[in-house]
N, C-alpha and C positions, 0 to 999 in steps of 0.2 A: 504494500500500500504506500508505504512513505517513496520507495524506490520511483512508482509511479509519479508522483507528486515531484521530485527533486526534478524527474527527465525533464516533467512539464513547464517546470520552472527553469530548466536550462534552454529550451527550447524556446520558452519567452523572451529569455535573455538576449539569446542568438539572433532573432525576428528583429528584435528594441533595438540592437545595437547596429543593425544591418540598417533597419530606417534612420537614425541619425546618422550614420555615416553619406548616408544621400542625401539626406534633407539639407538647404541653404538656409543661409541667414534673407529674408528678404532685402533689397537694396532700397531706397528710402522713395523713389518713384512707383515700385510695386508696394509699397505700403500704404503708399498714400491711396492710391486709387483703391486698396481692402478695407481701407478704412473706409472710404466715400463708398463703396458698393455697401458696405454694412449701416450704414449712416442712413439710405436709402431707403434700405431693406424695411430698417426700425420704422421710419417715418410712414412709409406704406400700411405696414402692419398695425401701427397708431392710430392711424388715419380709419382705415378699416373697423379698426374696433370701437371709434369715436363715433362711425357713421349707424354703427348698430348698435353704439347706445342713445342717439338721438333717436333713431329710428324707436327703438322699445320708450322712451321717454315722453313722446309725442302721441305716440298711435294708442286707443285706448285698448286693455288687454278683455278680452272677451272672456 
């Protein structure tokens, strides 16, 4: 059982260390436009939720 557990735990190790040797640092023009897509994103979703709670606010509930 524990055997089981340590391989799977090596095994995660291997996978985790294999992605950060890939993965970059972003450069600060790819950051910025992640942050403006996320910024976006928020507002949308804001927006959305602001419009269905006027929506239930207004309309009377039957």
């Amino acid at each position: 059982m524990e055997l089981n557990i340590m391989e799977n735990l090596r095994a995660f190790i291997s996978s985790s260390r294999r992605v950060f040797v890939i993965a970059k640092k972003p450069d600060w023009k790819e950051f910025e436009v992640m942050a403006k897509v996320t910024g976006i994103g928020i507002l949308i979703i804001a927006l959305i939720g602001y419009a269905i709670f006027l929506f239930f606010a207004f309309v009377p509930v039957v």
